[in-house]
C-alpha positions in Angstrom: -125.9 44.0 90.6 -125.5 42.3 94.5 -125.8 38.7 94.9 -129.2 39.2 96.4 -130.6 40.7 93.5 -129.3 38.0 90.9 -130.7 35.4 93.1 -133.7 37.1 92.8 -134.0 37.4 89.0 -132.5 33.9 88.8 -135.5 32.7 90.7 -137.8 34.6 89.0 -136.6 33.7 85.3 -137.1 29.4 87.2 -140.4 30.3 88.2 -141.4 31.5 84.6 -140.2 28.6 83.0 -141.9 25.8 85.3 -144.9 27.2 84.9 -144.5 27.0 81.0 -143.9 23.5 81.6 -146.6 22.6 83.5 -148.9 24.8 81.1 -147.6 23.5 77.9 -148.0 19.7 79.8 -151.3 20.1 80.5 -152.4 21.9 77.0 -150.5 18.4 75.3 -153.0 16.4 77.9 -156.0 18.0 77.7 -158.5 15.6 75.4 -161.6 16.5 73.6 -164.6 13.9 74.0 -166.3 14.4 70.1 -170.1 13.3 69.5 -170.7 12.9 65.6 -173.5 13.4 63.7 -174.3 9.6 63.8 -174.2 9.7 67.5 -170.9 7.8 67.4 -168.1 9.1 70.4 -164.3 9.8 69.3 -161.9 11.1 71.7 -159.1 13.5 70.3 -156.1 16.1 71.4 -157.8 18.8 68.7 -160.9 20.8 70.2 -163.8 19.9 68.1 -165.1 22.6 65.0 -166.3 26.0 66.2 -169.3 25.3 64.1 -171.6 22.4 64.0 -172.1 20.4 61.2 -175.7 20.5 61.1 -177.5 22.7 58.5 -181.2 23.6 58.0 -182.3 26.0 55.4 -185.7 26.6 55.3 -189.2 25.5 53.9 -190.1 26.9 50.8 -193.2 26.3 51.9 -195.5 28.6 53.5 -194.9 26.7 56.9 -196.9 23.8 58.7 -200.0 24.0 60.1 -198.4 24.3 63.7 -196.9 27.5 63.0 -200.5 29.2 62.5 -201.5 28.0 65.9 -201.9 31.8 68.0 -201.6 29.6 70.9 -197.6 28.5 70.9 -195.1 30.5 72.6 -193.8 33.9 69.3 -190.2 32.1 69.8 -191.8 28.5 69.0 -194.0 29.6 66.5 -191.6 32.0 64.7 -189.2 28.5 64.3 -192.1 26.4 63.4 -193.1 28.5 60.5 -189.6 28.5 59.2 -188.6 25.1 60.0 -191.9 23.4 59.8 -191.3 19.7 60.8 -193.3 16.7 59.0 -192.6 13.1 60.5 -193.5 10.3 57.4 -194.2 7.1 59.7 -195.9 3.6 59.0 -197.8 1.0 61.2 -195.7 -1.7 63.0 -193.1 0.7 62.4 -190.8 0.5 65.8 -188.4 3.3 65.4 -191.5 5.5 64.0 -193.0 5.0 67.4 -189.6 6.4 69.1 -189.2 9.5 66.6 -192.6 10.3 67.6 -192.1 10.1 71.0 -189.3 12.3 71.0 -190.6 14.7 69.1 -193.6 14.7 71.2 -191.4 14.8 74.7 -189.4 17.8 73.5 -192.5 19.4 72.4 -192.0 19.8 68.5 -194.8 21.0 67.2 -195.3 18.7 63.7 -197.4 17.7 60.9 -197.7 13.2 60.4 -198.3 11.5 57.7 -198.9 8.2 57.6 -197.1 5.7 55.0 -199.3 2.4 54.6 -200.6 1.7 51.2 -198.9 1.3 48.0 -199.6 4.9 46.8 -198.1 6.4 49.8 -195.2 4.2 49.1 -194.6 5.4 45.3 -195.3 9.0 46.7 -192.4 8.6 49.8 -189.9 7.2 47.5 -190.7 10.3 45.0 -190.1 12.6 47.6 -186.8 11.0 49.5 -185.6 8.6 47.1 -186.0 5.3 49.0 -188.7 4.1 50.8 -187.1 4.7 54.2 -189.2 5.0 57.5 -189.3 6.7 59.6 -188.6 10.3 57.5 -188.7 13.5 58.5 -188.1 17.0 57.1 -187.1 20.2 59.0 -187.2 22.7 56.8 -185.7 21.5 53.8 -183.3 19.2 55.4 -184.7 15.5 55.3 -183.2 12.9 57.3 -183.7 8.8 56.8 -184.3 6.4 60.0 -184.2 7.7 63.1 -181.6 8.4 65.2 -181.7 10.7 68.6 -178.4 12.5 68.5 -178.8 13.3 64.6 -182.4 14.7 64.9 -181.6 16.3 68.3 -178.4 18.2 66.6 -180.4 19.1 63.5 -183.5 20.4 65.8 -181.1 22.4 67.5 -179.9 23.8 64.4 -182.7 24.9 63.5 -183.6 26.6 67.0 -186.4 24.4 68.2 -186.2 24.6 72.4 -184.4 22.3 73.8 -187.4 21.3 76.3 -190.9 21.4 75.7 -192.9 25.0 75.9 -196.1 23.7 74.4 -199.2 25.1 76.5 -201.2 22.8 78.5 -203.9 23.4 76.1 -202.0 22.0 72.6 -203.1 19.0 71.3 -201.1 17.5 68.6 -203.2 16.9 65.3 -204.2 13.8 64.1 -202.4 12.1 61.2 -202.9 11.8 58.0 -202.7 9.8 54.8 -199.6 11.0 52.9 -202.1 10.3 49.4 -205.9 10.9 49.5 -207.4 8.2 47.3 -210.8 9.2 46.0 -213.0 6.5 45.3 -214.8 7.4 42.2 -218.7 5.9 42.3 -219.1 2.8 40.1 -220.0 3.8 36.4 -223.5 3.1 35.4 -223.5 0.4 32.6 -226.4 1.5 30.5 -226.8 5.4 29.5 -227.7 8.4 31.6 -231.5 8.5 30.3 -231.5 4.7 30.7 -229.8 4.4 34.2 -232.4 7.0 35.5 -235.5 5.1 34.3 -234.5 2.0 36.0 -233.7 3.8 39.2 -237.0 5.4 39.3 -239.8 3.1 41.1 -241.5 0.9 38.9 -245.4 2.0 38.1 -248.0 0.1 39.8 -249.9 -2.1 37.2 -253.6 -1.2 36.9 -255.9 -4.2 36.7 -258.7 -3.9 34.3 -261.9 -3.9 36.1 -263.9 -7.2 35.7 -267.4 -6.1 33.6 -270.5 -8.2 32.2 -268.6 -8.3 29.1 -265.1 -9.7 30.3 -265.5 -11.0 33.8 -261.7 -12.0 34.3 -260.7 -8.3 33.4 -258.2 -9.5 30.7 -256.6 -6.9 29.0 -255.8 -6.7 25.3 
């Protein structure tokens, strides 16, 4: 081998190892920025899982009401009716008013129900445990209190659009009462027969006619 050809090789086998320096410096540098679940930031020198952590299975219901409207987008309504959403939300309720916003800005498509009196109270904590507002299921994933990076990871999940694709014609739907109370009519304190006898109109009383005999018309 001449001297020019080993110089060569020699500079050739330097070049090859610098550059595994450098490469294997700036795999050891490279950090990962992490967003959790809670929404909380970590910082690490391992890439984040390949998978997310959010899960949704779905509904074993028959799907929300949204999901029947022929109006949304296949894609939209296709998710809805898998993953229907139901927001549980109460009056001077704060965060409520900021999960409905944001489900309204990204155009979610989703059933309310409104948490105000005792029975809807008893009826929340038998479905979630606690009574925790504002709830919401997607699917059959629930999550407590709201919090924008956790429902935005498990809406994602679930493969809601990230923006809104609602026509201009949808109109959200009104909510509701989570418990109907029927008022039952007040029960009548004397019997059936009675009751309807003293709701039918009085008769008129007939004066007896005033004759030679009884001129003051008294009646015996």
């Amino acid at each position: 081998m001449t001297s020019t050809a080993i110089k060569f090789a020699a500079s050739q086998a330097l070049l090859v190892l610098v550059t595994g320096f450098f490469a294997s410096s700036v795999s050891a540098q490279q950090v990962f920025r992490i967003v959790g679940p809670d929404g909380k930031v970590t910082f690490s020198d391992q890439p984040p899982p390949a998978s997310a952590n959010a899960r949704v299975t779905a509904s074993s219901s028959d799907g929300s009401r949204a999901a029947a409207n022929p109006s949304l987008p296949f894609e939209l309504r296709r998710v809805a009716g898998q993953y229907p959403v139901t927001l549980y939300a109460g009056t001077d309720c704060s965060p409520c008013g900021s999960a409905r916003s944001m489900l309204i800005t990204r155009g979610i498509p989703f059933t309310e129900k409104t948490v105000i009196t005792f029975e809807d109270s008893q009826a929340l904590k038998r479905l979630s445990g606690e009574s925790v507002l504002p709830f919401v299921t997607i699917g059959s994933q629930q999550l407590k209190g709201f919090s924008d990076a956790e429902w935005t990871q498990f809406l994602d999940a679930a493969g809601y659009p990230k923006s809104s694709v609602l026509p201009a014609s949808y109109r959200q739907a009104a909510a509701t009462p989570l418990v109907t109370v029927n008022t039952a009519p007040a029960a009548a304190a004397t019997a059936p027969g009675v009751a309807r006898a003293a709701a039918a109109p009085a008769p008129t009383p007939i004066t007896p006619a005033a004759t030679p005999d009884n001129p003051a018309g008294i009646r015996f």
